[in-house]
N, C-alpha and C positions, 0 to 999 in steps of 0.2 A: 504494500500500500504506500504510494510516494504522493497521497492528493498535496499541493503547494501548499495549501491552507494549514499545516500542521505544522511545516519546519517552525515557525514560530510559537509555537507553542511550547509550554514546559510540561503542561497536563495534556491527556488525550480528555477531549470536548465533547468530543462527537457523542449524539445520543441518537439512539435505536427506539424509535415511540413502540416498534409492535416485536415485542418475542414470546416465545412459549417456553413450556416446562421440556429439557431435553430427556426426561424422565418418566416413567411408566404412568405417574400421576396424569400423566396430560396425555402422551404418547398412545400405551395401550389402555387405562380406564375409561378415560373421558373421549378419545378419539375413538375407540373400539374400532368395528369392522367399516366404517364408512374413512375414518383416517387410512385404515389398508386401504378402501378401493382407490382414495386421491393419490395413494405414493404408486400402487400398480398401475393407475391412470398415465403416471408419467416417468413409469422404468423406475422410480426411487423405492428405498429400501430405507424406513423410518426404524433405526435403533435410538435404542437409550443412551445417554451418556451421563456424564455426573456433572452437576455446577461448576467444581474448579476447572475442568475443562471446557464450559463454557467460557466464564470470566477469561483465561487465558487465552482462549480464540479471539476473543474479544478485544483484548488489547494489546494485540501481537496484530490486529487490523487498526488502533487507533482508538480506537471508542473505548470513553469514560465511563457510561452510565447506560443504563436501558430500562425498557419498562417491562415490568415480567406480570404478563395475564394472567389473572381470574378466569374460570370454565364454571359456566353450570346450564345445562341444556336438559336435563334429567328429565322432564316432564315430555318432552317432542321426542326425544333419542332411546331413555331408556335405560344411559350410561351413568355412570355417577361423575358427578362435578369433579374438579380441580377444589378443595375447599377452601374457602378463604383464609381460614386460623393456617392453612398450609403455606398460602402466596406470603402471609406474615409471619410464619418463620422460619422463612426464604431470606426476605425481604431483610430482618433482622440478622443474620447471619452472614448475609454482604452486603449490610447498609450503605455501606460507600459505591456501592455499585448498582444495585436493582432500586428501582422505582417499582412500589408495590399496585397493582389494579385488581379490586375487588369482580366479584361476579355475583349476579343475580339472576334468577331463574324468574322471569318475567309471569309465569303460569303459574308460580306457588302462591300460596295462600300468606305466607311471612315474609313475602318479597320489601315492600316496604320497609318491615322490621327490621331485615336482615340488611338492608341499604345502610340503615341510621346501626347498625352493629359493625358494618365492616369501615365505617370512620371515625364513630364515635369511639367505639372499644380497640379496635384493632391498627387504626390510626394509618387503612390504606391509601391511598392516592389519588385514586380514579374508579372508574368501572369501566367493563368492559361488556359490550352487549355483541351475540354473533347472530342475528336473526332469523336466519336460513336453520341455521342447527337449532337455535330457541325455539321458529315454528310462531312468530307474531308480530303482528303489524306495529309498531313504536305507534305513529300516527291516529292508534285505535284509542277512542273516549275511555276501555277500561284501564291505561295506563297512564293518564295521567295525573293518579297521584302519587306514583312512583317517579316520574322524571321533575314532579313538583319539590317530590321530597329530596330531589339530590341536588337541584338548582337549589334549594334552600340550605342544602350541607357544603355549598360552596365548593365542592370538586369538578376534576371535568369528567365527560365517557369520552370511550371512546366506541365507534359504529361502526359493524361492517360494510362494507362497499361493496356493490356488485354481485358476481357470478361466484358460487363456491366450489372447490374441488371433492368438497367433504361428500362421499359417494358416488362421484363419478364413475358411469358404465356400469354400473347396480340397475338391476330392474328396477324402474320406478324411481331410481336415483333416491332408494331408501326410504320413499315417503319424505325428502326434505325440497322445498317449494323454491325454486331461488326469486321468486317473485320479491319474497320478504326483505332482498339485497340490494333493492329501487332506491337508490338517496333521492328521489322524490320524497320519501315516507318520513325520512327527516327532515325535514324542510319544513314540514307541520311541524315538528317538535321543537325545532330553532324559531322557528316563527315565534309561535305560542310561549318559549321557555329565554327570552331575550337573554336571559344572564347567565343558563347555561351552556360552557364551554363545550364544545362539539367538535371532536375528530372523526374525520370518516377515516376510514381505513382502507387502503388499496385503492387502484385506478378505478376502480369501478364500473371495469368490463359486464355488459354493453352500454352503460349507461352512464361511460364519462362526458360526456358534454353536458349531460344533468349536473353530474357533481360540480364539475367546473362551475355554473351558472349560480349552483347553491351558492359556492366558497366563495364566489363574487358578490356576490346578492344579500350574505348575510354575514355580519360583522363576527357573528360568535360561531361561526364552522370552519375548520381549516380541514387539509387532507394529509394523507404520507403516502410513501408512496411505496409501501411495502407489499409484499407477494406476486411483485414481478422484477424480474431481470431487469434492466436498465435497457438493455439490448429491445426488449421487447414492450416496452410500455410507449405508449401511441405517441405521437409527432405530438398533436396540437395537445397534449398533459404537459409533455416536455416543454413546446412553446410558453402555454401556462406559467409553466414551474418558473420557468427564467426570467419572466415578464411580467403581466399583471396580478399575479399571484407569489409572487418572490418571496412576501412575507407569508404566505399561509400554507406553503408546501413544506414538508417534513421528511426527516430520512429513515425508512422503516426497512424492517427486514422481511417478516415473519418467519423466525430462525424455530425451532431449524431447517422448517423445509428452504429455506435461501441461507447462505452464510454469510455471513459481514464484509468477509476479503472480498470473496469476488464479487457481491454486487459493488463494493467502494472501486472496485480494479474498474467496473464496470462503469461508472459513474464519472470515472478520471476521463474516459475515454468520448464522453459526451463535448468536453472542450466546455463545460459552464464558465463565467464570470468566477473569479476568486471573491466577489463579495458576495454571491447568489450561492455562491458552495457553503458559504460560513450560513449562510441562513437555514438553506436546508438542512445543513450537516449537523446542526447547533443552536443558532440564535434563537428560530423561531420556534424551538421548542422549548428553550429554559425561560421565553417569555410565556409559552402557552402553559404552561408547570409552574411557570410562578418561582424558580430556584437561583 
């Protein structure tokens, strides 16, 4: 990793807004057989690893900090969450490193609860909501007083984008709808929730010219640009990212199915601005975090 923007540096800066657990918690619990069908989907072969070999991947490519997700789909999938008391004592055992995001299971009956438990008690960061695998509409009358209750606990979510790989070429593609992936469906929730902070997550395949038009259009939604290759994420995102959106694009991974080196190798290779690299790579996220 030789991006320009670091010879000056004494720390590695760079933050990662989307990673996962490289551990069976997230891997084979909470992903079961529809995470198999996404890695057979695309020739990948999902093992386990352990945290220090994360963190050391991690900053052997540069990157300071990352946000380490919350999972809870239990009610639409079947599988058992990622648990929150677990992301926090992740989170607590490489504080200098992970950025803790809670998860809520949008269908449970202690969803609320459990909102005002994983900030109040557990002192997460964010949420993380995945709505293809959740299985519901954010935009729907019976949720908002769950996105009321988290604009009121002052953290940000963050949303999935787009198309999911999660059961791909499964008959029936597992019962999971990617309909629910629309960032139209957030656009009501920013709309309606002004002061809640909003990340969407990933380009937003097919429906990046939606996201784009959100992240323009509404002051508290920004994107990252994680679960695609740099190589392979559309012209006019890129356009975006460089330009009218400088401030509100972010540098995600979704590790492990992507790793840090080569999307940053990959990212070198786009020929960005050295002040548009520090935004993506950095700024605009420790402004959006607040750190």
């Amino acid at each position: 990793m030789t991006l320009d923007v670091l010879e000056a540096e004494d720390e590695p800066r760079i933050i990662d807004t989307h990673a996962h657990q490289p551990t069976k918690e997230f891997l084979e619990d909470a992903g079961g057989q529809m995470m198999e069908d996404a890695a057979n989907k695309f020739g990948a072969k999902m093992e386990t690893d352990t945290y220090d070999s994360l963190v050391e991947e991690y900053h052997e490519a540069g990157i300071g900090r990352t946000i380490l997700l919350g999972w809870d789909a239990e009610t639409n999938t079947g599988n058992p969450p990622v648990p929150n008391d677990y992301v926090a004592e992740v989170r607590d055992e490489y504080d200098d490193f992970f950025i803790g995001f809670g998860s809520v299971d949008p269908l449970k009956d202690d969803c609320v609860e459990e909102a005002e438990r994983v900030v109040n008690d557990l002192d997460l960061s964010g949420f993380k909501f995945q709505q293809i695998a959740q299985g519901f509409d954010p935009s729907a009358p019976e949720h908002e007083e769950l996105f009321s209750t988290i604009e009121d606990l002052g953290v940000p979510v963050v949303f999935h984008g787009g198309n999911s790989t999660l059961g791909a070429g499964a008959p029936g593609g597992r019962g999971l709808k990617i309909k629910y992936g629309n960032p139209m469906l957030i656009d009501d929730v920013a709309a309606e929730h002004p002061d809640l902070q909003i990340l969407l997550a990933h380009p937003a395949f097919p429906w990046e010219q939606e996201q784009l038009a959100i992240c323009q259009q509404k002051g508290n939604v920004y994107m990252d640009l994680s679960g695609w290759l740099p190589k392979y994420i559309d012209d006019q995102v890129l356009h975006y990212a460089k330009t009218l959106l400088r401030d509100k694009v972010m540098f995600g991974t979704d590790y492990p199915m992507i790793r840090p080196g080569q999307w940053l190798d990959q990212f070198e290779d786009l020929d960005f601005p050295e002040e548009v690299q520090r935004k993506i790579l950095w700024e605009n996220a420790e402004e959006f975090l607040d750190l």
